[in-house]
N, C-alpha and C positions, 0 to 999 in steps of 0.2 A: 504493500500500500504506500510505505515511504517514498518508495521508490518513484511508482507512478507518479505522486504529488512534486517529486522532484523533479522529474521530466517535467510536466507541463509548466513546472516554473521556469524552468529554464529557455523552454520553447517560448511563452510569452516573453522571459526579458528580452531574448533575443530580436524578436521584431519589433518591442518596444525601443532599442535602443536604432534599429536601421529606420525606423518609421519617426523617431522621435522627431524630427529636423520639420516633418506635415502636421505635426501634432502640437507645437507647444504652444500652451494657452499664456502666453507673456503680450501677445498682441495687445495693443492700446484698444482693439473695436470688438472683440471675441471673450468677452467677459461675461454681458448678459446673454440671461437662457429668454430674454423677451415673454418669458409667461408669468410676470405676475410677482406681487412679492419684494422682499430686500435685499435677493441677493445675489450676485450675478452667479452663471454656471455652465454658459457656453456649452450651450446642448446640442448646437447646433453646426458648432464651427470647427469640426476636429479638423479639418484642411481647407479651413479658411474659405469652403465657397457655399458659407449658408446653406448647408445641409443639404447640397443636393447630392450627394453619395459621385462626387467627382466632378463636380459642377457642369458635365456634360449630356442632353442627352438621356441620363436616365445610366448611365454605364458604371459599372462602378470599376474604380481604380486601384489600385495598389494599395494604397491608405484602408480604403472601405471596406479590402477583403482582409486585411491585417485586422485591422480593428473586429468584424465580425469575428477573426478566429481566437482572439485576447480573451470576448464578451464570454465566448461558446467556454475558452481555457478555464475564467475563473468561474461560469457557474459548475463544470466540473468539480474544477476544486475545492468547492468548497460543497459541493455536492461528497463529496468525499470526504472532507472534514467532520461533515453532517454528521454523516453515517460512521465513521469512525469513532468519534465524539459521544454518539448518541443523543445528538440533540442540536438547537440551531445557532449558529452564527450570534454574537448579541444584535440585538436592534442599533442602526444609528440614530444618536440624539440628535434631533432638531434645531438644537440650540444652537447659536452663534457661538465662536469663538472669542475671546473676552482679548483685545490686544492694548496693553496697556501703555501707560503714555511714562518711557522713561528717560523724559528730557532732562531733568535733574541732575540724575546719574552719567545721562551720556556728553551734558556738556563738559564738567568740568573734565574727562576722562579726555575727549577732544582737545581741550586747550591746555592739557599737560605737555603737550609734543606743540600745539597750535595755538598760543596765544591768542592771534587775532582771527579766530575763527566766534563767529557771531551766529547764535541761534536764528533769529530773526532775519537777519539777511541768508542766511538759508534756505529757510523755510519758504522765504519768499521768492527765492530764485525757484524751488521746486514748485512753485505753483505757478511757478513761469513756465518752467519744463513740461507739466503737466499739460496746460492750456497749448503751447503749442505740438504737442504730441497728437491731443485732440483733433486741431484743427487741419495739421496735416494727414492725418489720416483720412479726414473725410475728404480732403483736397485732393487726394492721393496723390498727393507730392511728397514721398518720405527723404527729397534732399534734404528738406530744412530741418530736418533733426539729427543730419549726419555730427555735428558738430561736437553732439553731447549724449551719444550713445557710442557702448562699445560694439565695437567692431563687430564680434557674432551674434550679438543681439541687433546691431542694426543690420547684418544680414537675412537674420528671420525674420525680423520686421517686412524690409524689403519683400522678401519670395511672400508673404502671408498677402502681401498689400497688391501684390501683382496679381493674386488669382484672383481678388476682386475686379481687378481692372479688367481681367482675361473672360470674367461670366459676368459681363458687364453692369455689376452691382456697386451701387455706393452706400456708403452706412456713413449715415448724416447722427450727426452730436452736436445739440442745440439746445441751447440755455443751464451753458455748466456753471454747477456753484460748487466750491471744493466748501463743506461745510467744516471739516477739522483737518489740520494737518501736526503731526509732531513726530518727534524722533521717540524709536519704540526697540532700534537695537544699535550697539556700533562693536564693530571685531577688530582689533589691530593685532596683525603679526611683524616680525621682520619686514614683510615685503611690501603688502596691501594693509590699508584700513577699509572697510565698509562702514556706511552708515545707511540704516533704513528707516525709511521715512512712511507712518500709516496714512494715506489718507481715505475720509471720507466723500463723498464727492452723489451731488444729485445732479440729474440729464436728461432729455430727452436723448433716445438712440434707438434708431432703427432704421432698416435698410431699403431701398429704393429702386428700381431697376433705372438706368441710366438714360435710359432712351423713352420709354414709357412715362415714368415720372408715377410708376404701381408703386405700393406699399407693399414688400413683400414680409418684412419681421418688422415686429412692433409695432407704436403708435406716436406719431407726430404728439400727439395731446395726451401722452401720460410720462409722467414723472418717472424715471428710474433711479432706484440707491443701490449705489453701489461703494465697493470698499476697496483699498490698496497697501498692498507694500510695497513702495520703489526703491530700493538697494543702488545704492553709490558707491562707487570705488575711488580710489585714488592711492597712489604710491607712499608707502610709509614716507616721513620726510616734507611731501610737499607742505607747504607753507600757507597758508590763504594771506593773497595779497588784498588789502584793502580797496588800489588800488581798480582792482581788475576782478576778483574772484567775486561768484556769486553774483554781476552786476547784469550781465546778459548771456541768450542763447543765440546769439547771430554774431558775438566778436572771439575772437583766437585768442586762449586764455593764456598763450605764452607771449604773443606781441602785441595784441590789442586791437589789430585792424577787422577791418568786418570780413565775416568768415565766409571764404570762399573753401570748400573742401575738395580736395581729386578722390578718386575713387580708393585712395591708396590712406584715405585718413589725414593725408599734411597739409596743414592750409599753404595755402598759394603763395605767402608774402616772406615769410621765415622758414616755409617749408616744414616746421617739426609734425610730429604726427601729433595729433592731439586727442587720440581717442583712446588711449590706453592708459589715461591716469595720472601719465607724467607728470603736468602741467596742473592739475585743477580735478574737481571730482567729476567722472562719465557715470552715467546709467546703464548700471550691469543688468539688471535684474528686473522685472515686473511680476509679483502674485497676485494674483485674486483673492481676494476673503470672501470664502465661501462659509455654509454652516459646520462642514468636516475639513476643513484647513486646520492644520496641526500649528501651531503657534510656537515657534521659540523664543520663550518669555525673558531668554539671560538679562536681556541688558545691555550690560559691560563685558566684554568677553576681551583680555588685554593679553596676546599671549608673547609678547617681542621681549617680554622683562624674565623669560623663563631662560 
């Protein structure tokens, strides 16, 4: 019986890690399940083309047969556990996950290494980043966020943001109001620090056919809430300059001028690459806070002093 249960784990990690690249839900527009409710769940968007099982046609792709053979692996498995067990799986709770606000802790742990790093202008620049994450995305122009995302997140970005454009759909986001924002973890080792940032955030969001101008998901006239954690990086070391950090998402955070990016990450005027950290904090990461998001509550997690 072990045995079996180990095969089919192993068969699912395995397509989950080849299929993961069509699947990650870090997208800025793939968050709500558009039914109802507080909280997003992307029930729709395992490959980005609004649930149409390959956004072609009716066919389904590589992604859709992965995914049906994961659905088929774990009710197996746990079909197996069942009956092994003698009994069922627990129920999942309903409840939200509780993500709690620990700016207290994470600043002063910040400006051990970083003096002049300011909560406030922070936070403030992140609901910069946020707003035009939004607005690009519905634009489908994901240049303008090459600036201040890293590199393989802004290459998922990109391929997610393309298949909309390919099944000629747009997912409109209208009338965002971030209703809280604060820092809820920060990690420094030797090399990198992270800091994550929760926000809450209400919208309209829902999607469009591009040519028709149909409502295909959601509703122009309902409100959606939804939750986040955006995760930053930056290289142990860096410094926050007053001057320049934190102040915009359209200038080069190592010479100032207004950011032109090549495809290679370096702006145009000083050339350095500016998406790995060096310079200023990038956007690693996007979660969704769902009801079953597991939460890592540390905090402070300081590991460069070991």
């Amino acid at each position: 019986m072990k045995r079996i249960i180990t095969f089919l784990l192993v068969i699912m990690l395995v397509l989950t890690l080849c299929l993961w690249p069509l699947w990650a839900g870090a997208d800025v527009g793939d968050f709500n399940d558009y039914g109802g409710g507080d909280w997003g769940g992307s029930d729709w968007g395992w490959s980005g083309s609004d649930g149409d099982w390959g956004g072609g046609g009716g066919n389904f792709s590589a992604t859709s047969v992965g995914l049906f053979v994961i659905i088929i692996g774990v009710w197996v498995v746990l079909h197996f556990v069942k009956k092994s067990k003698g009994g069922s799986p627990p129920a999942a709770s309903g409840a939200g996950p509780e993500v709690r606000d620990h700016t207290n802790a994470i600043v002063p742990a910040v400006q051990e290494k970083d003096p002049q790093f300011s909560n406030d202008k922070f936070i403030a620049w992140v609901k910069e980043v946020f707003f035009t994450l939004q607005y690009a995305w519905m634009e489908r122009d994901w240049e303008k966020v090459r600036p201040f995302e890293k590199e393989e997140l802004y290459k998922q970005h990109e391929m997610q943001l393309q298949q909309y454009i390919n099944n000629g759909r747009i997912n409109v986001l209208e009338r965002i109001n971030i209703n809280q924002a604060y820092l809820q973890k920060y990690v420094r080792d030797a090399d990198y620090e992270y800091l994550s940032v929760f926000l809450q955030v209400r919208m309209t969001d829902y999607i469009k056919d591009e040519k028709t101008g149909a409502i295909l998901k959601g509703s122009p006239d309902v409100d959606c809430h939804l939750k986040y954690i955006y995760t930053f990086m930056r290289k142990t070391g860096v410094l926050t300059d007053p001057a320049s950090s934190n102040k915009s998402t359209t200038n080069c955070p190592n010479c100032g001028a207004p950011t032109k990016i090549t495809s290679a990450g370096k702006c145009e005027y000083c050339e350095s690459v500016i998406t790995t950290g060096a310079f200023d904090w990038v956007l690693s990461n996007i979660d969704g806070v769902k009801p079953h998001t597991v939460i890592d509550d540390s905090g402070v997690i300081i590991r460069d002093r070991e």
